[in-house]
C-alpha positions, -999 to +999 in steps of 0.1 A: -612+407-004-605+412+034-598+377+039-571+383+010-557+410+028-554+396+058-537+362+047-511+389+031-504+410+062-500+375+083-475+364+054-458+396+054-452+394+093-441+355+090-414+360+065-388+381+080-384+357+109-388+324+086-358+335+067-340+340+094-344+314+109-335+292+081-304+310+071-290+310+107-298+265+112-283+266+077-252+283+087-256+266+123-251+235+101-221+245+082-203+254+116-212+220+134-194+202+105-167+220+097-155+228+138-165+191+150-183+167+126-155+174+098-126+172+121-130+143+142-144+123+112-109+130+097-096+119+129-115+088+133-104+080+100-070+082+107-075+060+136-094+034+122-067+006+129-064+017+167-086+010+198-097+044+202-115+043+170-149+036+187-143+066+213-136+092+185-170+082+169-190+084+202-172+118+208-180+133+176-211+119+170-224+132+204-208+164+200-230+169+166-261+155+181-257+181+208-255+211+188-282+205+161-305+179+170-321+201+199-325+226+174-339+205+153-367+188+171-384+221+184-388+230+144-400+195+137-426+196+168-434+234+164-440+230+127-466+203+133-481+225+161-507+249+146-537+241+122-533+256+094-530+253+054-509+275+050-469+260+049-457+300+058-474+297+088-462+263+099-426+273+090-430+302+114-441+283+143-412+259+136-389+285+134-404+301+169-400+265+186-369+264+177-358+298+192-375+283+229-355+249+222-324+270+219-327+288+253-342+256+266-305+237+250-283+266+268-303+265+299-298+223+301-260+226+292-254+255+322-273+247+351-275+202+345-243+195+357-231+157+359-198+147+382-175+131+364-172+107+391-206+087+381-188+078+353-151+077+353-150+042+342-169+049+308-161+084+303-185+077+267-215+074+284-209+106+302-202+129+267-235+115+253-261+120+285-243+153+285-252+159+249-282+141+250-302+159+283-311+187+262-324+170+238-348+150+258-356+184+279-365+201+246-388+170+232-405+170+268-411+208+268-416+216+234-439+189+232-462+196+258-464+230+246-475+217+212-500+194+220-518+214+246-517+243+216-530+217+192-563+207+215-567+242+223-592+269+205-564+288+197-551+253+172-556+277+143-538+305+151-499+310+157-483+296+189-463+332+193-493+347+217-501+312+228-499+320+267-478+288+276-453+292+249-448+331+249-444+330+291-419+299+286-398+320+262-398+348+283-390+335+311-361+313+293-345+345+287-348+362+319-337+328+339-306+324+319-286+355+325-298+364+359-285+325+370-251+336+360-249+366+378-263+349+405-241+321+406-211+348+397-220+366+428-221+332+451-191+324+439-176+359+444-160+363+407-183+390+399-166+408+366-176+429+339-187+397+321-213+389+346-235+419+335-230+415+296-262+387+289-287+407+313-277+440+300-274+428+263-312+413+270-323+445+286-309+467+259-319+447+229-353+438+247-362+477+256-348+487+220-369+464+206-403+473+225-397+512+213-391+503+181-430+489+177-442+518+193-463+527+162-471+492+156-508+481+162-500+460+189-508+453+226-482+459+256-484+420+258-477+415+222-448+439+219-433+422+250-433+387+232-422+399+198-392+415+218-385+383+232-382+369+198-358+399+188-336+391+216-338+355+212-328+361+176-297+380+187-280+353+212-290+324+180-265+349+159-243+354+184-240+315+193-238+308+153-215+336+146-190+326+174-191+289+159-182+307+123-156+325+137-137+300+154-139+274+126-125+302+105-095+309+135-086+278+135-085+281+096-062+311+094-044+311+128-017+288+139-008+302+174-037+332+187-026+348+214-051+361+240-052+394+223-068+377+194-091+357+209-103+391+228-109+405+192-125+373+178-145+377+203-158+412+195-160+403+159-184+377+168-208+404+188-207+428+162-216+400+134-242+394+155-256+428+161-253+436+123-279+399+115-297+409+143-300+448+129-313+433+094-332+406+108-352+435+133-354+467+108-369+441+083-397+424+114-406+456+130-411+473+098-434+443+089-452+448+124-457+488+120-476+479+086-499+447+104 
């Protein structure tokens, strides 16, 4: 009977994140087609009978591969990294893989730079090692992560407290923001915008932590499952601004700077509304564990 219980109190803390995690690749999906999959097929198409042909299908094939595949591969490795019977629970580890390979993704695509030079006689080559890198970076990572899980005595349980995979998402989110005001400060274009990311992780990390204050949990724990709030925020805010734009580029013919400036915002606040479901529903799960 306790066994029971606790197999229902594990399911209970799994699901809000697994469905969450599925509805945003879903919609992560729909918004790689329809912005660059969609488009530059058409495009492609149109150019079937010219030379360029073959460009237009490296371009937009890379450009897809970029934005899903890394995604992608941390579910596939995560979900194959615990030892478990129960699918839930390999479905939330997937899902939580693929949160890391998104910061691991951005982190590749804003500090891995490649001059343009190396290549300016293939110009191809160059769009698909760009798109490309963080794919390999999140196979290399994720994969170590898992395997080292797997062999571990801690196999059976969820990777989530797993020291090497909490302390790499952690520290994903902590490196990526404080680069950029770093690097904004170097460069001495310090703005408004250079504080947004490290205050929106701040706010949304120290909301997060209060929030489980009830919640049977250690310091340790709480800090991780705040990482995984905030880490489901900037997924929604990535995926929302996709939507948006696909949908701007839909409706508007000529937006002005004033609407990209409210697009903008939109996007945010979509965000912060997923992210308010998404957190009210986990924490409320965690309080009850």
């Amino acid at each position: 009977m306790k066994s029971n219980m606790i197999k229902t109190k594990n399911k209970t803390i799994h699901v809000p994140l697994v469905v969450t995690g599925y509805i945003l690749f879903s919609l992560l999906v729909v918004a790689t087609l329809l912005s660059t999959t969609i488009p530059w097929g058409q495009m492609l198409i149109a150019n079937l009978t010219r030379v360029s042909h073959y460009n237009l299908a490296v371009f937009f094939i890379a450009l897809t591969v970029g934005a899903v595949l890394p995604v992608l591969l941390g579910y596939i490795i995560g979900n194959s990294s615990v030892k478990s019977k129960s699918k839930l629970s390999h479905h939330f580890n997937g899902v939580l893989f693929g949160l890391l390979a998104f910061w691991i993704m951005t982190i590749f695509a804003v500090l891995v730079t490649i001059p343009s030079e190396l290549f300016s006689a293939q110009p191809n080559e160059r769009v698909i090692l760009i798109n490309l890198l963080p794919c390999i970076g999140v196979a290399i990572i994720t994969t170590i992560i898992a395997i080292v899980h797997a062999r571990s005595r801690q196999s059976k349980h969820d990777i989530l407290l797993y020291k090497p995979f909490s302390v790499s998402l952690i520290a994903s989110i902590v490196v990526l923001p404080l680069w950029s005001l770093i690097n904004n400060i170097s460069t001495n274009s310090v703005s408004v915008d250079s504080f947004v990311s490290l205050l929106t992780v701040l706010i949304l990390g120290v909301l997060s932590y209060v929030t489980l204050r009830k919640a049977k949990l250690s310091t340790y724990d709480k800090v991780v499952w705040s990482a995984v709030s905030v880490s489901v925020f900037f997924v929604a805010s990535f995926v929302s601004s996709q939507l948006i734009s696909v949908a701007s580029d839909f409706l508007l013919s000529r937006p002005t700077m004033e609407t990209y400036t409210l697009l903008r915002w939109g996007s945010f606040i979509l965000a912060l509304v997923a992210w308010s479901v998404y957190w009210i529903w986990q924490a409320k799960a965690l309080r009850k564990k």
